[in-house]
mmCIF file of the N, C-alpha and C atoms, coordinates in Angstrom:
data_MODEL
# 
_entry.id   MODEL 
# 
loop_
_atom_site.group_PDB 
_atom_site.id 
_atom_site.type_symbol 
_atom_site.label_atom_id 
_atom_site.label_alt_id 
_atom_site.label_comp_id 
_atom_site.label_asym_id 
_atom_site.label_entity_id 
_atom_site.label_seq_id 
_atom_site.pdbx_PDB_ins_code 
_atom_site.Cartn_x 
_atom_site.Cartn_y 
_atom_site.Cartn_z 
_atom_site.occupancy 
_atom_site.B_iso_or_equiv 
_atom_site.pdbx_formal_charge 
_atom_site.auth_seq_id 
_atom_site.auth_comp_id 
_atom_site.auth_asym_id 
_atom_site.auth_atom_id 
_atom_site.pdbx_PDB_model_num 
ATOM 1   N N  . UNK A 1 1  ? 19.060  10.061 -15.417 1.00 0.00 ? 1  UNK A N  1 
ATOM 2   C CA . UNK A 1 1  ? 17.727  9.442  -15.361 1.00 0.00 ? 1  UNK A CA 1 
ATOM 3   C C  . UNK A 1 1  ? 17.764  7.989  -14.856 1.00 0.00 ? 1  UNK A C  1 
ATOM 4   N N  . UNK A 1 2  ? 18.226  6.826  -15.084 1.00 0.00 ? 2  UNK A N  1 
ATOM 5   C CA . UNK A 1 2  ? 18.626  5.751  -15.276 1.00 0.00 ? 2  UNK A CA 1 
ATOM 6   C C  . UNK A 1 2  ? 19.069  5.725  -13.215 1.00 0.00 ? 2  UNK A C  1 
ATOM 7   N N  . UNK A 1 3  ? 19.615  6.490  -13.004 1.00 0.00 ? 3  UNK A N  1 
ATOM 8   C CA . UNK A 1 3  ? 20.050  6.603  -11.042 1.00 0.00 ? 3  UNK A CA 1 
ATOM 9   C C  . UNK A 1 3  ? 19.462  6.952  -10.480 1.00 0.00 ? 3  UNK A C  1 
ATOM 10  N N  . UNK A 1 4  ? 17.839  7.755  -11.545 1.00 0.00 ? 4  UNK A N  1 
ATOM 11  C CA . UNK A 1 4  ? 16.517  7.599  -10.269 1.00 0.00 ? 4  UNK A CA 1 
ATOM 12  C C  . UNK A 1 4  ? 15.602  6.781  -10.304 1.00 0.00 ? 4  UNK A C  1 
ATOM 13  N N  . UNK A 1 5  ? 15.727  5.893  -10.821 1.00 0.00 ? 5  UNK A N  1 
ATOM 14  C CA . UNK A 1 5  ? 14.574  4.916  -10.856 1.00 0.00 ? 5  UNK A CA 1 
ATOM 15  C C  . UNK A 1 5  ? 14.936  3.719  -9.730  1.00 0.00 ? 5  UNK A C  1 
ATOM 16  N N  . UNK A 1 6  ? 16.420  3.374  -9.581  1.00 0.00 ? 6  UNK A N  1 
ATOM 17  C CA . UNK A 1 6  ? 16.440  2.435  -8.481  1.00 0.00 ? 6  UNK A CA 1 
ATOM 18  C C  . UNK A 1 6  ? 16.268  3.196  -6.947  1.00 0.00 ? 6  UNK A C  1 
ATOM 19  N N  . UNK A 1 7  ? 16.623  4.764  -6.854  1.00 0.00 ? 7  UNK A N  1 
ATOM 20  C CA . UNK A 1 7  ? 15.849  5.176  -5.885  1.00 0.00 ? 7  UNK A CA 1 
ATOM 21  C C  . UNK A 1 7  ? 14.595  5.381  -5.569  1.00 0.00 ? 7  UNK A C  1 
ATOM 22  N N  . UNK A 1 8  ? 13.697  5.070  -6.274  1.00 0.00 ? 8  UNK A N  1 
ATOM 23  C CA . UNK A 1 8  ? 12.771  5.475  -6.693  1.00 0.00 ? 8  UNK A CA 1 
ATOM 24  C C  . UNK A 1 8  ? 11.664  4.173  -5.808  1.00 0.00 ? 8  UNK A C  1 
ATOM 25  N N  . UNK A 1 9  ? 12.530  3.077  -6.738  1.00 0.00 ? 9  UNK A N  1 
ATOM 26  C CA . UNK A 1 9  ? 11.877  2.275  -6.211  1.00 0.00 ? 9  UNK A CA 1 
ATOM 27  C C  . UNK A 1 9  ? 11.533  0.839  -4.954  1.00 0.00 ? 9  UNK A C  1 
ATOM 28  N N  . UNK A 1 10 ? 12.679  1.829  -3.865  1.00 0.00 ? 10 UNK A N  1 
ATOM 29  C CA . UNK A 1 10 ? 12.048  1.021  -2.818  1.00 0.00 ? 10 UNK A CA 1 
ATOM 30  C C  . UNK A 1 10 ? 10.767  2.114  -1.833  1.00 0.00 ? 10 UNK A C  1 
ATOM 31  N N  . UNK A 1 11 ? 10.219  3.225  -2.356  1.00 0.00 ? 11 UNK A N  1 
ATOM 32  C CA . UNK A 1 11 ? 9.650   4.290  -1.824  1.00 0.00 ? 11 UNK A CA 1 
ATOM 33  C C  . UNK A 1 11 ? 8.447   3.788  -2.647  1.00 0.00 ? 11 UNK A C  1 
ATOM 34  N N  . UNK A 1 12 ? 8.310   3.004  -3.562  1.00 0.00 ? 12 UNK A N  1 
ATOM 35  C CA . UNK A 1 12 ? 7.190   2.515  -4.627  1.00 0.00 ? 12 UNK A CA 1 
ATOM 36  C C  . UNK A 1 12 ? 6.524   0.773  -4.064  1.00 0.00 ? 12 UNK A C  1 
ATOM 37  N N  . UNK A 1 13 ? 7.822   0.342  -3.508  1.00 0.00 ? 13 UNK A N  1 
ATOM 38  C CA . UNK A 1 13 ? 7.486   -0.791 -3.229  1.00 0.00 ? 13 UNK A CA 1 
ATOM 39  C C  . UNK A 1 13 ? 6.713   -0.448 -1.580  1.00 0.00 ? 13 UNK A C  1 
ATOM 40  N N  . UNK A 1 14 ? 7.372   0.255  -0.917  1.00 0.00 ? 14 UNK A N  1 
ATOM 41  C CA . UNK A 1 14 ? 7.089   1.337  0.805   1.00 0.00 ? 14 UNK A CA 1 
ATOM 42  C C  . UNK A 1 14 ? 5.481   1.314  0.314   1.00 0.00 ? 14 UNK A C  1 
ATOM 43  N N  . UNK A 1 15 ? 5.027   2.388  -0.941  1.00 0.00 ? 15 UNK A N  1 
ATOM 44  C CA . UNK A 1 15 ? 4.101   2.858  -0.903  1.00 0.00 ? 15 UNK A CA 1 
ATOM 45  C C  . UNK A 1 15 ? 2.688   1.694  -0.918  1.00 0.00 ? 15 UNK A C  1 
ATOM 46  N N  . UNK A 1 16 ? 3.100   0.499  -2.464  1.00 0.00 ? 16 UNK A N  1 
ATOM 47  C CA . UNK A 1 16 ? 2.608   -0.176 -2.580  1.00 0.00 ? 16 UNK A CA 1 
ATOM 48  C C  . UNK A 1 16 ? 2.274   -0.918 -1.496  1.00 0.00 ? 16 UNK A C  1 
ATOM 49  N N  . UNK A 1 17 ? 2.951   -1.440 -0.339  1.00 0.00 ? 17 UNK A N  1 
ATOM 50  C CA . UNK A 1 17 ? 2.642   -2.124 0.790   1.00 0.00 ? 17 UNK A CA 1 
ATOM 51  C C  . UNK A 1 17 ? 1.444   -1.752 1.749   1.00 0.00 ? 17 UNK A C  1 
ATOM 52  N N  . UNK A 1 18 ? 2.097   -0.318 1.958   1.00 0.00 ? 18 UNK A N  1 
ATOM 53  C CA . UNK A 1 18 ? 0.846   0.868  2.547   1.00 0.00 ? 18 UNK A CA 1 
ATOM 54  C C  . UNK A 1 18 ? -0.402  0.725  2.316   1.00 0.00 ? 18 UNK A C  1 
ATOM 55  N N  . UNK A 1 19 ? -0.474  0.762  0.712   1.00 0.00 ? 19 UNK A N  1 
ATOM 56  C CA . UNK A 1 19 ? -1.803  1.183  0.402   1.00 0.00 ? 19 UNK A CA 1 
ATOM 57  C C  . UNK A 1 19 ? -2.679  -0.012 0.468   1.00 0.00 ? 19 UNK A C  1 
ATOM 58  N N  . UNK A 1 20 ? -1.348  -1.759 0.496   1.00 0.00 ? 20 UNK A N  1 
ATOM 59  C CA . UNK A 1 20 ? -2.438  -2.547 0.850   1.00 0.00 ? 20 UNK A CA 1 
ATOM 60  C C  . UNK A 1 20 ? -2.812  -2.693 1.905   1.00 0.00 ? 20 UNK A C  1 
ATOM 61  N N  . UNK A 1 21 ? -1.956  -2.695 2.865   1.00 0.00 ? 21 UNK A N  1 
ATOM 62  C CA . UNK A 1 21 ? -2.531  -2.781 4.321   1.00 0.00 ? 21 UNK A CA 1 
ATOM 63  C C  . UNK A 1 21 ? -3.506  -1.942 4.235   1.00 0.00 ? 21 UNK A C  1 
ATOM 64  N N  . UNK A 1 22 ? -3.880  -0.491 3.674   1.00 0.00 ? 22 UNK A N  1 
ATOM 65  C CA . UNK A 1 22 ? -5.154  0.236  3.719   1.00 0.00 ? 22 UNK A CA 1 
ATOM 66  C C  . UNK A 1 22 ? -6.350  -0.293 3.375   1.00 0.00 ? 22 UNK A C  1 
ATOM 67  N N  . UNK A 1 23 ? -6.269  -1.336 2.128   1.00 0.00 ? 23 UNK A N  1 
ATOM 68  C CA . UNK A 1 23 ? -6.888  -2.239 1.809   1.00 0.00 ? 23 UNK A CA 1 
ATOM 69  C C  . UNK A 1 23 ? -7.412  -3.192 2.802   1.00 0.00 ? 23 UNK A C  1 
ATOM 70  N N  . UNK A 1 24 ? -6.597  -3.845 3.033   1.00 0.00 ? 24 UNK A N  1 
ATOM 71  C CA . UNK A 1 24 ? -6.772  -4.576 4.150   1.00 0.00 ? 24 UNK A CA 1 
ATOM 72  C C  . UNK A 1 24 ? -7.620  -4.384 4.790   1.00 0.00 ? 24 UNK A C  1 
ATOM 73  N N  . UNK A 1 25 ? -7.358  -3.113 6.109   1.00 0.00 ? 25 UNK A N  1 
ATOM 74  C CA . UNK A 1 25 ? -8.099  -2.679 6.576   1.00 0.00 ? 25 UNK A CA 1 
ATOM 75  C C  . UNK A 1 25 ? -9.729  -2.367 6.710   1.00 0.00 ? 25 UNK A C  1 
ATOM 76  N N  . UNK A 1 26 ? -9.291  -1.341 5.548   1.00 0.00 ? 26 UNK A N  1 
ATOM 77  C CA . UNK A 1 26 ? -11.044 -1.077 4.883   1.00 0.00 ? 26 UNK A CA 1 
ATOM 78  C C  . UNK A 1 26 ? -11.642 -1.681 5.022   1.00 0.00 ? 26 UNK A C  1 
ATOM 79  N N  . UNK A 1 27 ? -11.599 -3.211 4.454   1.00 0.00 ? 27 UNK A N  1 
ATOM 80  C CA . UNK A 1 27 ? -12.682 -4.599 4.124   1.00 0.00 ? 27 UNK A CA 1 
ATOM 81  C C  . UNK A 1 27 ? -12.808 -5.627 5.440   1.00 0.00 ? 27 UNK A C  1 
ATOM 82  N N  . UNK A 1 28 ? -11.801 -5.431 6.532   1.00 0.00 ? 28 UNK A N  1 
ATOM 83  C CA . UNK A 1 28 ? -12.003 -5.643 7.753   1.00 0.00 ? 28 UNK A CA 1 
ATOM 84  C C  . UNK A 1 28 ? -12.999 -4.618 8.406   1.00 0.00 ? 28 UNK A C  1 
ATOM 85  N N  . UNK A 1 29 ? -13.289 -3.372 8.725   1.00 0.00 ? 29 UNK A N  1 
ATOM 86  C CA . UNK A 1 29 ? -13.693 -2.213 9.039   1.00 0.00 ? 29 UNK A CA 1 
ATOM 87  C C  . UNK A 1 29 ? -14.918 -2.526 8.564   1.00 0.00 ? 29 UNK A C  1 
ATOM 88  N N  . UNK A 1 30 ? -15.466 -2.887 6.893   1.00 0.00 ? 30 UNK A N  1 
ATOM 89  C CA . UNK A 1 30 ? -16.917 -2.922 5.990   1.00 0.00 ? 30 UNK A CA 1 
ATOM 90  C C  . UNK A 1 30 ? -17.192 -4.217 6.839   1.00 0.00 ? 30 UNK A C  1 
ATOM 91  N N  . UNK A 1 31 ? -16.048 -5.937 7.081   1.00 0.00 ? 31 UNK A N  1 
ATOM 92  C CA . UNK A 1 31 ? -17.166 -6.625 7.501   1.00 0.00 ? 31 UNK A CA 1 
ATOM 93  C C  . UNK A 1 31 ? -17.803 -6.381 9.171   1.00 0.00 ? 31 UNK A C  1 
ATOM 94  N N  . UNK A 1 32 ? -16.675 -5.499 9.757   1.00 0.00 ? 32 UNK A N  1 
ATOM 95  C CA . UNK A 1 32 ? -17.307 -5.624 11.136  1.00 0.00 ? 32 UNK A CA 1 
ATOM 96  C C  . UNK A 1 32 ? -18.712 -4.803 11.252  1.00 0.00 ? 32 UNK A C  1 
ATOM 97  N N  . UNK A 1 33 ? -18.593 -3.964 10.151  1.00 0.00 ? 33 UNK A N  1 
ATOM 98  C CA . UNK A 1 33 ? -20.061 -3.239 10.062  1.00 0.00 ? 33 UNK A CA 1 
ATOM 99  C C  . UNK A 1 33 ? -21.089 -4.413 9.347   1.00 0.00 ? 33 UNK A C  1 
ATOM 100 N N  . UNK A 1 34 ? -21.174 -4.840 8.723   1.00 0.00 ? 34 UNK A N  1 
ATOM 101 C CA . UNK A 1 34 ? -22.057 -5.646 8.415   1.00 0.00 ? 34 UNK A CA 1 
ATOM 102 C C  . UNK A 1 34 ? -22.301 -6.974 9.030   1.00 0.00 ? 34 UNK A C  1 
ATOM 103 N N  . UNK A 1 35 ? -21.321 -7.273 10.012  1.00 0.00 ? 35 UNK A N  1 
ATOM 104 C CA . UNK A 1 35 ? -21.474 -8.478 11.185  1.00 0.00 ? 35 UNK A CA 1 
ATOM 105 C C  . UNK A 1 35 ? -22.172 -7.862 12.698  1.00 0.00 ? 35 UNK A C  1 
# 
């Protein structure tokens, strides 16, 4: 158990990045609609 968590977590940190750039995005995307 303990030898999957450090694999684990550069695929967590991968993901986390992702989902902000999705973030990102989105609220770029909402202001060009409302500009």
């Amino acid at each position: 158990m303990p030898l999957s968590k450090p694999r684990r977590f550069p695929n967590d940190l991968q993901f986390r990045s992702l989902r902000l750039h999705h973030t990102v995005q989105h609220c770029l995307l909402r202001e060009r609609l409302l500009l």
